[in-house]
PDB file of N, CA, C and O in Angstrom:
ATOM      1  N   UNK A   1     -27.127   8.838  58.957  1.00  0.00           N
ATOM      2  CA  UNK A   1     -26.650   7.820  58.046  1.00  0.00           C
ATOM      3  C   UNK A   1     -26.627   8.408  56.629  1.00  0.00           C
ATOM      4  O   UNK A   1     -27.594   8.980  56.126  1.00  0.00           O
ATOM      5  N   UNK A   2     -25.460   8.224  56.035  1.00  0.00           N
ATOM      6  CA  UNK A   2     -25.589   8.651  54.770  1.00  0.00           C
ATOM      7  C   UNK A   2     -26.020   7.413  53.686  1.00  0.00           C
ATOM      8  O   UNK A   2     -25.804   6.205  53.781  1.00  0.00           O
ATOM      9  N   UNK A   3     -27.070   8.578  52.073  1.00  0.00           N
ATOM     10  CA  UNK A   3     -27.296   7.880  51.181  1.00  0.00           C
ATOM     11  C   UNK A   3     -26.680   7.763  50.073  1.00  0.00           C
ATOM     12  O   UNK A   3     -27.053   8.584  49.235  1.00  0.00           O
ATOM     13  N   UNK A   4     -25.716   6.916  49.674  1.00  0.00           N
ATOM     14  CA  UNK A   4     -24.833   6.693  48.763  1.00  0.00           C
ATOM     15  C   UNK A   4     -25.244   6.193  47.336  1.00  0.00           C
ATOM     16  O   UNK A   4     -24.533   6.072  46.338  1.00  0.00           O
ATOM     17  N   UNK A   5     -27.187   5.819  47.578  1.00  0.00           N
ATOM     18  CA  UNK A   5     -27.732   5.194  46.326  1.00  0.00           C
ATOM     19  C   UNK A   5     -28.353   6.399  45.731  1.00  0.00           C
ATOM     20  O   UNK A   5     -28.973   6.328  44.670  1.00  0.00           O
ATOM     21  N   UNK A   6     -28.205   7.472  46.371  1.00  0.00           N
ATOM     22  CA  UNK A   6     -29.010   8.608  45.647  1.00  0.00           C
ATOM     23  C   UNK A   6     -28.003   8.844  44.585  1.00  0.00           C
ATOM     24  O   UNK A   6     -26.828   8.908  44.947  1.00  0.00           O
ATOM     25  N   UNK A   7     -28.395   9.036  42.860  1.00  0.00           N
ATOM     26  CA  UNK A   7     -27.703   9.688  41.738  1.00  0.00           C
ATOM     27  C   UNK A   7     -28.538  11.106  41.989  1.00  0.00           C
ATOM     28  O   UNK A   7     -29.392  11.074  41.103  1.00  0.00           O
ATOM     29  N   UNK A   8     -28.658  11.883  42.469  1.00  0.00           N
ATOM     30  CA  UNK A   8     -28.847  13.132  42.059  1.00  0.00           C
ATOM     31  C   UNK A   8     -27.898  14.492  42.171  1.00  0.00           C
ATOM     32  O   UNK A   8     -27.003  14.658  42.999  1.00  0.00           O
ATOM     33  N   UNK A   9     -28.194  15.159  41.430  1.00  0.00           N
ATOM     34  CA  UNK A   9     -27.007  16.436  41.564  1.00  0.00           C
ATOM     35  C   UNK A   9     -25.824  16.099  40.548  1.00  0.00           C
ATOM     36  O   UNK A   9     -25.946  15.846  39.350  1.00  0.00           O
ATOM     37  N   UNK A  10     -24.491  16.162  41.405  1.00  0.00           N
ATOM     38  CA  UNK A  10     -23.483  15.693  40.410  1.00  0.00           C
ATOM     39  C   UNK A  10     -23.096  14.319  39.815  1.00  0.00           C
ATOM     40  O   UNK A  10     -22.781  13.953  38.682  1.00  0.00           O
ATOM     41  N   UNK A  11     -23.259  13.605  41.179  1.00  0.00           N
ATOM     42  CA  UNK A  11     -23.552  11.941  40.040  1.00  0.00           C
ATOM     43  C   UNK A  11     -24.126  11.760  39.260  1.00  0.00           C
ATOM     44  O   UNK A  11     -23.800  10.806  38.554  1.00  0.00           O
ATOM     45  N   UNK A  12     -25.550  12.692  38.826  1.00  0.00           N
ATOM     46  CA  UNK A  12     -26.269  12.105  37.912  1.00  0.00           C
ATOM     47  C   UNK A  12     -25.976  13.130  36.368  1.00  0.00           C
ATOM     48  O   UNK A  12     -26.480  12.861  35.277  1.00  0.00           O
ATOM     49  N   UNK A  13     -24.975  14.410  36.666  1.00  0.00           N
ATOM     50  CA  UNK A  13     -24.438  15.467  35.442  1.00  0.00           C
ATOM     51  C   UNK A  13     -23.729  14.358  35.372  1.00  0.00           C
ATOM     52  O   UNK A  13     -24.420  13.563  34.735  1.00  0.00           O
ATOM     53  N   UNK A  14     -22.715  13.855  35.680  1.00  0.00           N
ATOM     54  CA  UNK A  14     -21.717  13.227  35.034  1.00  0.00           C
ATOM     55  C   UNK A  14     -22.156  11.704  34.058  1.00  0.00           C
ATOM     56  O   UNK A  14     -21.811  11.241  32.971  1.00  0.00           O
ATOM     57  N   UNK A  15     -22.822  11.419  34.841  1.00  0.00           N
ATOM     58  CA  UNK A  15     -23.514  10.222  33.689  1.00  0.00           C
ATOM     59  C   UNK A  15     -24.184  10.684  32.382  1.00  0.00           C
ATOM     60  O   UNK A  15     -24.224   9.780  31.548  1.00  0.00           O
ATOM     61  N   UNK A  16     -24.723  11.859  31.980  1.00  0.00           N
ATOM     62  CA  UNK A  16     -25.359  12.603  31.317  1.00  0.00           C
ATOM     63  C   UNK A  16     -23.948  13.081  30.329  1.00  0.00           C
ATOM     64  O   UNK A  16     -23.981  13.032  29.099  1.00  0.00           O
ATOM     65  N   UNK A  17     -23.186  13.370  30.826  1.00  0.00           N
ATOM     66  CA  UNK A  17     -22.365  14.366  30.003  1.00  0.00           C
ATOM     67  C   UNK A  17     -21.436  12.788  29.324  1.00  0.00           C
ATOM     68  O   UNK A  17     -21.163  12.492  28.161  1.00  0.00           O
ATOM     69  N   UNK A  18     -21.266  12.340  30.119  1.00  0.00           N
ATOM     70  CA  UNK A  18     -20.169  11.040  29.591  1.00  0.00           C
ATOM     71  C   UNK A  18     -21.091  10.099  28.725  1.00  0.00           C
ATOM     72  O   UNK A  18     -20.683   9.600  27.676  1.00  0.00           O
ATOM     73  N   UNK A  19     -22.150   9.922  29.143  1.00  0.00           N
ATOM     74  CA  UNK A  19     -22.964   9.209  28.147  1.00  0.00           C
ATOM     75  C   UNK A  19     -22.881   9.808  26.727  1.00  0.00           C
ATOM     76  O   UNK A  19     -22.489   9.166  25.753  1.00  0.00           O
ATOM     77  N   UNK A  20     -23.358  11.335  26.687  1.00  0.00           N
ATOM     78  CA  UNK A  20     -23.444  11.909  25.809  1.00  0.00           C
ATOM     79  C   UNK A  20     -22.119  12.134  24.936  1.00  0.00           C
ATOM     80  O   UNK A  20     -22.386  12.145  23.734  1.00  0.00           O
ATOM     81  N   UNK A  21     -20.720  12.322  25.235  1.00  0.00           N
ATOM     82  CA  UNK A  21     -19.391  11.990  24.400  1.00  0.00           C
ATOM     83  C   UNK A  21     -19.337  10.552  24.022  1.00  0.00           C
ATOM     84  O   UNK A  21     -19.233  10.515  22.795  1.00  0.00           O
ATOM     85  N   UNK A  22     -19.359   9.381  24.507  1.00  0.00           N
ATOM     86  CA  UNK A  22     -19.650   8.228  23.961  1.00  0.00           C
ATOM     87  C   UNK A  22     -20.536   7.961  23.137  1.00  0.00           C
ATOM     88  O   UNK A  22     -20.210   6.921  22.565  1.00  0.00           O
ATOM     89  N   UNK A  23     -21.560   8.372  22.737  1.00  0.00           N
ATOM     90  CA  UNK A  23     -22.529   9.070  21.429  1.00  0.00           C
ATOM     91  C   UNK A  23     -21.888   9.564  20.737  1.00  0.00           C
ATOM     92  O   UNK A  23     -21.919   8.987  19.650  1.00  0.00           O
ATOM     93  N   UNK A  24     -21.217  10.447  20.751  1.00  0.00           N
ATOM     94  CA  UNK A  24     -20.938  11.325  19.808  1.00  0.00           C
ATOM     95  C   UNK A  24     -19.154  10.917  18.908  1.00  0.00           C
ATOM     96  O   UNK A  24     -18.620  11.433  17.927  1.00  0.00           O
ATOM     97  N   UNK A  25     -18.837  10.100  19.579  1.00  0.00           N
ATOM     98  CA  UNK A  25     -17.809   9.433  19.695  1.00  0.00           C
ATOM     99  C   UNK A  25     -18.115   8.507  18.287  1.00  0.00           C
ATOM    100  O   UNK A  25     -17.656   8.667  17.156  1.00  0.00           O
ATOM    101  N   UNK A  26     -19.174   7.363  18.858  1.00  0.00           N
ATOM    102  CA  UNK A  26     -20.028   6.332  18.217  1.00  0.00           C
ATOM    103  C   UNK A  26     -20.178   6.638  16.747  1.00  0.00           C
ATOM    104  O   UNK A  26     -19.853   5.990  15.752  1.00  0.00           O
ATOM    105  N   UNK A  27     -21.006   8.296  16.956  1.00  0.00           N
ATOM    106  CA  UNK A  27     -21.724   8.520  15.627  1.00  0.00           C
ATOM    107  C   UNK A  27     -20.432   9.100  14.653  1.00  0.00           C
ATOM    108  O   UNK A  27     -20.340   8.586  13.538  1.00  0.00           O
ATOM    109  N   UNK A  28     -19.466  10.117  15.020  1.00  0.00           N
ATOM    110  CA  UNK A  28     -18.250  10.240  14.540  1.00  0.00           C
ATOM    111  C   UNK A  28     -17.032   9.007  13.902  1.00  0.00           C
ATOM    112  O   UNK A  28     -16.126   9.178  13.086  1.00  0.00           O
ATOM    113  N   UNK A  29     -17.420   7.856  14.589  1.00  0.00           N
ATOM    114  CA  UNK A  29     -16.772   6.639  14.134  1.00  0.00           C
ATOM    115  C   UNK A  29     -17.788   5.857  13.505  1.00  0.00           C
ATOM    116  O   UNK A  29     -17.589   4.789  14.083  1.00  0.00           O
ATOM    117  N   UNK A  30     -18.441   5.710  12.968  1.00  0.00           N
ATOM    118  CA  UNK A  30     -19.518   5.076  12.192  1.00  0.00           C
ATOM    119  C   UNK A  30     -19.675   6.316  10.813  1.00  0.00           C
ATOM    120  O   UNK A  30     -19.941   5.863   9.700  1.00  0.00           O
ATOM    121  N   UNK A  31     -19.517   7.674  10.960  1.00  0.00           N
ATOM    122  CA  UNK A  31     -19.568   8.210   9.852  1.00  0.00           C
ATOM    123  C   UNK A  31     -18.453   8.312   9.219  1.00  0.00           C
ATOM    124  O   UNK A  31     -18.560   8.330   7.993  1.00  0.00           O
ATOM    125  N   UNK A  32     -16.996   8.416   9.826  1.00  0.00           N
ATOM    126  CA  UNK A  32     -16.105   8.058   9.310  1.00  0.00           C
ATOM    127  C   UNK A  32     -15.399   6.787   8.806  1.00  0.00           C
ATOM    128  O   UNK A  32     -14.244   6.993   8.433  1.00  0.00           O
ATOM    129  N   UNK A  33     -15.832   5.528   8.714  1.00  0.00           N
ATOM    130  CA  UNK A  33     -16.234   4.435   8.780  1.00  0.00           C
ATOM    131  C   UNK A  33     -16.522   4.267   6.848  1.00  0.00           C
ATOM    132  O   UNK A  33     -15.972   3.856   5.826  1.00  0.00           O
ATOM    133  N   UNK A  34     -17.705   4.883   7.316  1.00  0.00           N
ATOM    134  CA  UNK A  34     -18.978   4.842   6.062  1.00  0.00           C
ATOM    135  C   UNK A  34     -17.825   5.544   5.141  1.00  0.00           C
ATOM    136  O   UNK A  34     -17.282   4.717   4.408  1.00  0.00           O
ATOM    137  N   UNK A  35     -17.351   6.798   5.013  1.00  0.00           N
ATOM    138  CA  UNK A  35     -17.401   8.012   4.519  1.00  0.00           C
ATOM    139  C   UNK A  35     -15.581   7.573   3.735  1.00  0.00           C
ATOM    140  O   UNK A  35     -15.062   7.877   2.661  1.00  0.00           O
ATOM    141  N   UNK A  36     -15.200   6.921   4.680  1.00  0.00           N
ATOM    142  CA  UNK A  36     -13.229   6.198   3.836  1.00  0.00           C
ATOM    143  C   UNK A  36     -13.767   5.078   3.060  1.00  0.00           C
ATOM    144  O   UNK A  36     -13.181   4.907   1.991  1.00  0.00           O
ATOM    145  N   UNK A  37     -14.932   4.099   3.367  1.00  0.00           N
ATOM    146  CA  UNK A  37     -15.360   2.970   2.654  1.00  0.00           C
ATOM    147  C   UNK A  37     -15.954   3.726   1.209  1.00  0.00           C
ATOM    148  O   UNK A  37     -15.848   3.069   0.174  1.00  0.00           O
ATOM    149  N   UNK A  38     -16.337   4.569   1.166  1.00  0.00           N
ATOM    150  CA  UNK A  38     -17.583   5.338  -0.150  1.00  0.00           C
ATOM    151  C   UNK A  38     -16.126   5.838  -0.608  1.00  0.00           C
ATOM    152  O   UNK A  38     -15.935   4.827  -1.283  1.00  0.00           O
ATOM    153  N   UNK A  39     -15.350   6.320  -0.729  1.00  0.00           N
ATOM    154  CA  UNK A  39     -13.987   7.542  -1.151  1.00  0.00           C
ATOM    155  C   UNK A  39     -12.792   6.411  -1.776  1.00  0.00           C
ATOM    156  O   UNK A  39     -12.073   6.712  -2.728  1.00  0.00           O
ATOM    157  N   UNK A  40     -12.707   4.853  -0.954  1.00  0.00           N
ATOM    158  CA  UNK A  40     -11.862   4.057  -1.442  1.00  0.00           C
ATOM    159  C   UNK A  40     -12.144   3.363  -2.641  1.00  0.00           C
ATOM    160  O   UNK A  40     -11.403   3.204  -3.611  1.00  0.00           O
ATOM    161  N   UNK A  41     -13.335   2.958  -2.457  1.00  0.00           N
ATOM    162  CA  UNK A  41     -14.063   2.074  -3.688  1.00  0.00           C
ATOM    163  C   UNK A  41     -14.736   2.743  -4.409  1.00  0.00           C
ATOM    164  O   UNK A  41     -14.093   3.052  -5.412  1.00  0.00           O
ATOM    165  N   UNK A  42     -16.076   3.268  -4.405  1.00  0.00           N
ATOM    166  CA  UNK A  42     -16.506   4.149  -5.655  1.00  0.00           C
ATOM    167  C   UNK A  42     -15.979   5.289  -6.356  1.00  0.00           C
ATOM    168  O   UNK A  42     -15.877   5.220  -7.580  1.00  0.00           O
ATOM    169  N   UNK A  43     -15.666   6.228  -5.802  1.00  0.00           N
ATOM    170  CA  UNK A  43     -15.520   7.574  -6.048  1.00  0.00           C
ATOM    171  C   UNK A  43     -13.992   7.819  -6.614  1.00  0.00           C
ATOM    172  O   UNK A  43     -13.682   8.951  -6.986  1.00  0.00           O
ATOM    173  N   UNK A  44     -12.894   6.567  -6.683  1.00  0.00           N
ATOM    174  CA  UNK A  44     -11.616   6.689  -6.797  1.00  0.00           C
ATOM    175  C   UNK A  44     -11.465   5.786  -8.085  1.00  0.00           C
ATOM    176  O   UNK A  44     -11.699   4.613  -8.373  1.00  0.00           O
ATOM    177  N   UNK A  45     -10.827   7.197  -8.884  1.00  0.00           N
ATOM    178  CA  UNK A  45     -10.476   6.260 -10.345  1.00  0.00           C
ATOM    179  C   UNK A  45      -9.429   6.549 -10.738  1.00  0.00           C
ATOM    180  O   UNK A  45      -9.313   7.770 -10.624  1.00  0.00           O
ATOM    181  N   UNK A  46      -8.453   6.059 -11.205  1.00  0.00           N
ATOM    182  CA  UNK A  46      -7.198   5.880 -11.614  1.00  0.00           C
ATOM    183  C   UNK A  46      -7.101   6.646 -12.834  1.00  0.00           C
ATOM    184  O   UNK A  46      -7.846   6.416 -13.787  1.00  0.00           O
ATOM    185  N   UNK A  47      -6.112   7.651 -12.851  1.00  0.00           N
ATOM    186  CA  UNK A  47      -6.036   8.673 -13.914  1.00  0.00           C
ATOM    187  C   UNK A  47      -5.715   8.122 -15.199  1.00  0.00           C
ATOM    188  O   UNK A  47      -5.556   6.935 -14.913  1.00  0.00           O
ATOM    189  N   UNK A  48      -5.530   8.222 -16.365  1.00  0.00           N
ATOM    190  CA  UNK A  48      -4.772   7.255 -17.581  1.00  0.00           C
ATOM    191  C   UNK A  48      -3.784   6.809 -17.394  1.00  0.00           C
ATOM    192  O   UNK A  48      -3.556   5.618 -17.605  1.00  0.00           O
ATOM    193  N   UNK A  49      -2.652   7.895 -16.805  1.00  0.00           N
ATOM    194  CA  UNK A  49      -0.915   8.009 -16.487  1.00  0.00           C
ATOM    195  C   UNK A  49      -1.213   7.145 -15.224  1.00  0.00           C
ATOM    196  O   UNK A  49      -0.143   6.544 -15.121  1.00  0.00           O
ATOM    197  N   UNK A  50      -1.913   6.751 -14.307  1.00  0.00           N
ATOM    198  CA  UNK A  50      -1.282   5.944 -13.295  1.00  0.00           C
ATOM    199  C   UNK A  50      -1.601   4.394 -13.380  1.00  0.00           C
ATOM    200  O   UNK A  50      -1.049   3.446 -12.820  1.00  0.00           O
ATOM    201  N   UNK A  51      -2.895   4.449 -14.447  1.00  0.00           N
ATOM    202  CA  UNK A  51      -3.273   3.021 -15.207  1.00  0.00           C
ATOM    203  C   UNK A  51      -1.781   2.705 -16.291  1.00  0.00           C
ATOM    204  O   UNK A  51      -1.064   1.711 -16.183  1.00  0.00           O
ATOM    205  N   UNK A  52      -1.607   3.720 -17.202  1.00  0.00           N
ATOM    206  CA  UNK A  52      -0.643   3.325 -17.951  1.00  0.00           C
ATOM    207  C   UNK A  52       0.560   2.890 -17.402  1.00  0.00           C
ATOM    208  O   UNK A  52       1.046   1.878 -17.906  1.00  0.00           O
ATOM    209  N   UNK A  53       1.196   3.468 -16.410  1.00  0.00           N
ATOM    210  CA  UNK A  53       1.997   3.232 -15.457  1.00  0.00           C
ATOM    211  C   UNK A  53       2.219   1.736 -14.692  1.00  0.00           C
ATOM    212  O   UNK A  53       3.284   1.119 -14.701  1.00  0.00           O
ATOM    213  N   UNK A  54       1.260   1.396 -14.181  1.00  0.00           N
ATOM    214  CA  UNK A  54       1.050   0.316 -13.675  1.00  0.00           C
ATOM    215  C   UNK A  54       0.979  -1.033 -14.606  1.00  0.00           C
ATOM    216  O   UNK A  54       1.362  -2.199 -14.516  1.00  0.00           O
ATOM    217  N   UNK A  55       0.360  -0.317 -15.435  1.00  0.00           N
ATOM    218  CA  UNK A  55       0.606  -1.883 -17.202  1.00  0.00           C
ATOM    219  C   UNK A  55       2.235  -1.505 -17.148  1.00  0.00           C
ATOM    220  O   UNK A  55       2.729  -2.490 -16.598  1.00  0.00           O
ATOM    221  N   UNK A  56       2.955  -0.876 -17.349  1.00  0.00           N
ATOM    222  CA  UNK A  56       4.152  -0.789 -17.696  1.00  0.00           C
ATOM    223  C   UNK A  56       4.825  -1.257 -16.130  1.00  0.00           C
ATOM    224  O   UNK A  56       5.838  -1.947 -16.248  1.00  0.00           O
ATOM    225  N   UNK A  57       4.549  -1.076 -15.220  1.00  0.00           N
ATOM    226  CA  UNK A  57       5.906  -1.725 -14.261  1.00  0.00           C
ATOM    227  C   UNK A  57       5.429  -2.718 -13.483  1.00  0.00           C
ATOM    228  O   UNK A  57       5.789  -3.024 -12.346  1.00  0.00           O
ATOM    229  N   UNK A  58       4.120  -3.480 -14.551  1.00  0.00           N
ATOM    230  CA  UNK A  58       3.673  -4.981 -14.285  1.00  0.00           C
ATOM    231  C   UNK A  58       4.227  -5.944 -15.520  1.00  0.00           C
ATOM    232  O   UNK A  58       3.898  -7.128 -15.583  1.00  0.00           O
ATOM    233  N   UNK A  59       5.170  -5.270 -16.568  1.00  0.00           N
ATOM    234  CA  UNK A  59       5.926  -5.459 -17.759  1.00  0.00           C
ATOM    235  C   UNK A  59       4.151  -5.980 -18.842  1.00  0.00           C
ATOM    236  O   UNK A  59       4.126  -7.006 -19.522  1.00  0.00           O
ATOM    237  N   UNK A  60       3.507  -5.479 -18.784  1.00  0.00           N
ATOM    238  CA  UNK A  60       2.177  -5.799 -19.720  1.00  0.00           C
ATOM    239  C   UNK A  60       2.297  -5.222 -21.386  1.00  0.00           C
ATOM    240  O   UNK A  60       1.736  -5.697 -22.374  1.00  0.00           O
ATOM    241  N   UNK A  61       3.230  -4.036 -21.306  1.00  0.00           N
ATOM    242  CA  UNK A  61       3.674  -3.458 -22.584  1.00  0.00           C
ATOM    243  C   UNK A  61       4.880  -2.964 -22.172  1.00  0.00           C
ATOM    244  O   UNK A  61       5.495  -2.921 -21.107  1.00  0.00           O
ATOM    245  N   UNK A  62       5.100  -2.511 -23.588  1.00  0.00           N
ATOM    246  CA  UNK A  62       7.271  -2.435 -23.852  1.00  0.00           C
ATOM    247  C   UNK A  62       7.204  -1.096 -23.447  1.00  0.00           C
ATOM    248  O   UNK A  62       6.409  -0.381 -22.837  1.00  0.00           O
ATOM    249  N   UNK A  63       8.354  -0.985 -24.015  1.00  0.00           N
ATOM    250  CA  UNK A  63       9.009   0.942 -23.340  1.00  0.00           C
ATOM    251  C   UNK A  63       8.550   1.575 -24.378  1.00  0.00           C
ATOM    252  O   UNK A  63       8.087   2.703 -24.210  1.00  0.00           O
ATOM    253  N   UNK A  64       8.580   0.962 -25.729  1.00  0.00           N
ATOM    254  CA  UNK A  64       7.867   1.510 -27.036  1.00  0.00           C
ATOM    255  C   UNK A  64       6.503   2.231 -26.833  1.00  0.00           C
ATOM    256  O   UNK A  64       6.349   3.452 -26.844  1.00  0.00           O
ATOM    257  N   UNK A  65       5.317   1.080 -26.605  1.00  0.00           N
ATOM    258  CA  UNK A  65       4.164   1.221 -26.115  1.00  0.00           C
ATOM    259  C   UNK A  65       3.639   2.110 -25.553  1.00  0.00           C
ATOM    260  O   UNK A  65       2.704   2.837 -25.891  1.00  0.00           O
ATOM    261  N   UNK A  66       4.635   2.040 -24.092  1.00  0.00           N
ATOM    262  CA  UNK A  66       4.231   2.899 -22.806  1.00  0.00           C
ATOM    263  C   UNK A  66       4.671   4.784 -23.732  1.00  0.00           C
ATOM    264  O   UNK A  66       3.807   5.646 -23.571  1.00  0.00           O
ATOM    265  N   UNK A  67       5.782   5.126 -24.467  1.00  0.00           N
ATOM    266  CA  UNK A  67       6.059   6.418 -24.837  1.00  0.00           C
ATOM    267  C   UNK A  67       5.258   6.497 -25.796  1.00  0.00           C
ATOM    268  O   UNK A  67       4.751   7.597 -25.577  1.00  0.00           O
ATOM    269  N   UNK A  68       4.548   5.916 -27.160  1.00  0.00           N
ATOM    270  CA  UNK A  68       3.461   6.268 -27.845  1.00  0.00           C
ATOM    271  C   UNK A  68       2.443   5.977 -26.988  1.00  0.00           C
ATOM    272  O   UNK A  68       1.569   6.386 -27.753  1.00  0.00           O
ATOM    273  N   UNK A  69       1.819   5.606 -26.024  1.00  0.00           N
ATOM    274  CA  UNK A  69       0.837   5.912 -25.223  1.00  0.00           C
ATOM    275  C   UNK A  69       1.288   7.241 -24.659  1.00  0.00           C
ATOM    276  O   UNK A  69       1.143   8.162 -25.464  1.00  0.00           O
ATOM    277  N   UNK A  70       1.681   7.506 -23.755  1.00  0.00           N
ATOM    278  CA  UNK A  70       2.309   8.663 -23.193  1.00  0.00           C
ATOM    279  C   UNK A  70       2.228   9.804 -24.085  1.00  0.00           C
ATOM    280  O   UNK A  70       1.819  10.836 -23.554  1.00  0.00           O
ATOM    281  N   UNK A  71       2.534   9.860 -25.361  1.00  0.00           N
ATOM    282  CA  UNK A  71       2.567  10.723 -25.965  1.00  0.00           C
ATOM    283  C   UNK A  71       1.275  10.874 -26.231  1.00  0.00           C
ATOM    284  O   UNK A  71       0.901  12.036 -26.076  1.00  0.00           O
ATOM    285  N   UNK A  72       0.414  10.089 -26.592  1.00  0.00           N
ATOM    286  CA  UNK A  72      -1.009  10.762 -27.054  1.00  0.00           C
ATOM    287  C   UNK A  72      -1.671  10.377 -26.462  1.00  0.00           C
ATOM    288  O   UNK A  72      -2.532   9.587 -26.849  1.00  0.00           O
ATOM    289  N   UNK A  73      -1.501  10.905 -24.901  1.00  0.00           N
ATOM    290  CA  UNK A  73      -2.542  11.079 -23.395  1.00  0.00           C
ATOM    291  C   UNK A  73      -1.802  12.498 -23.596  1.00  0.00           C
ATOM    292  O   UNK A  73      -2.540  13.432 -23.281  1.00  0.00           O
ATOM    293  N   UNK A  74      -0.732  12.823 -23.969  1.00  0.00           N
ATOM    294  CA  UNK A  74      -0.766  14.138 -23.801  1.00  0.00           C
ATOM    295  C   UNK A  74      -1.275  15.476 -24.935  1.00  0.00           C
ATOM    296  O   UNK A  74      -1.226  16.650 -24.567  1.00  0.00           O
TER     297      UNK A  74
END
Protein backbone atom coordinates (compact mmCIF):
# COMPACT_ATOMS: atom_id res chain seq x y z
CA UNK A 1 0.00 0.00 0.00
CA UNK A 2 1.31 3.20 -0.78
CA UNK A 3 1.95 6.42 1.58
CA UNK A 4 0.80 9.49 -0.02
CA UNK A 5 0.79 11.50 3.53
CA UNK A 6 4.48 11.21 3.76
CA UNK A 7 6.12 15.02 2.77
CA UNK A 8 9.55 13.79 2.72
CA UNK A 9 12.25 14.00 0.04
CA UNK A 10 10.90 16.00 -2.87
CA UNK A 11 7.52 17.08 -1.59
CA UNK A 12 8.94 18.51 1.22
CA UNK A 13 12.20 20.59 -1.19
CA UNK A 14 9.48 22.01 -2.99
CA UNK A 15 7.51 23.50 -0.17
CA UNK A 16 10.82 24.91 1.16
CA UNK A 17 11.98 26.46 -2.01
CA UNK A 18 8.40 27.97 -2.98
CA UNK A 19 7.81 29.12 0.43
CA UNK A 20 11.04 30.73 0.38
CA UNK A 21 10.38 32.92 -3.25
CA UNK A 22 7.06 34.03 -1.78
CA UNK A 23 9.26 35.67 1.03
CA UNK A 24 11.33 37.12 -0.93
CA UNK A 25 8.76 38.26 -3.27
CA UNK A 26 6.84 39.82 0.00
CA UNK A 27 9.99 41.51 1.28
CA UNK A 28 10.92 42.94 -2.36
CA UNK A 29 7.28 44.36 -2.57
CA UNK A 30 7.05 45.94 0.78
CA UNK A 31 10.57 47.55 0.19
CA UNK A 32 9.63 48.84 -2.94
CA UNK A 33 6.43 50.03 -1.62
CA UNK A 34 8.23 51.97 1.23
CA UNK A 35 11.14 53.16 -1.01
CA UNK A 36 8.50 55.05 -4.27
CA UNK A 37 6.37 56.37 -1.10
CA UNK A 38 9.88 58.11 0.66
CA UNK A 39 11.21 59.40 -3.26
CA UNK A 40 7.47 60.82 -4.13
CA UNK A 41 6.78 62.89 -1.12
CA UNK A 42 9.87 63.84 0.81
CA UNK A 43 12.88 63.76 -1.12
CA UNK A 44 11.20 65.48 -4.40
CA UNK A 45 11.39 69.20 -4.83
CA UNK A 46 10.47 71.18 -7.61
CA UNK A 47 13.33 73.08 -9.23
CA UNK A 48 12.60 77.14 -9.45
CA UNK A 49 11.99 76.76 -13.47
CA UNK A 50 9.36 74.04 -12.94
CA UNK A 51 7.66 76.02 -9.89
CA UNK A 52 7.92 79.15 -12.06
CA UNK A 53 6.50 77.34 -14.87
CA UNK A 54 3.60 76.01 -13.33
CA UNK A 55 2.56 79.72 -11.72
CA UNK A 56 2.75 80.73 -15.32
CA UNK A 57 0.54 78.00 -17.17
CA UNK A 58 -1.88 78.19 -14.06
CA UNK A 59 -2.06 82.09 -15.52
CA UNK A 60 -0.87 83.24 -11.61
CA UNK A 61 1.62 85.83 -13.33
CA UNK A 62 1.92 87.61 -16.85
CA UNK A 63 4.47 86.82 -19.60
CA UNK A 64 6.23 90.01 -18.17
CA UNK A 65 6.73 88.39 -14.74
CA UNK A 66 7.44 84.91 -15.80
CA UNK A 67 10.73 86.55 -18.32
CA UNK A 68 12.04 88.91 -15.40
CA UNK A 69 11.76 85.91 -13.20
CA UNK A 70 13.41 83.74 -15.73
CA UNK A 71 15.95 86.04 -16.21
CA UNK A 72 17.23 86.31 -12.71
CA UNK A 73 17.01 82.42 -11.89
CA UNK A 74 19.48 82.59 -14.45
Amino acid sequence: MMNFGNMSGWGMGFWWIGGAIMMAFLIWFLYSLINNADSNNRFRSDSAREILSKRYARGEISKEEYNRILSELQ
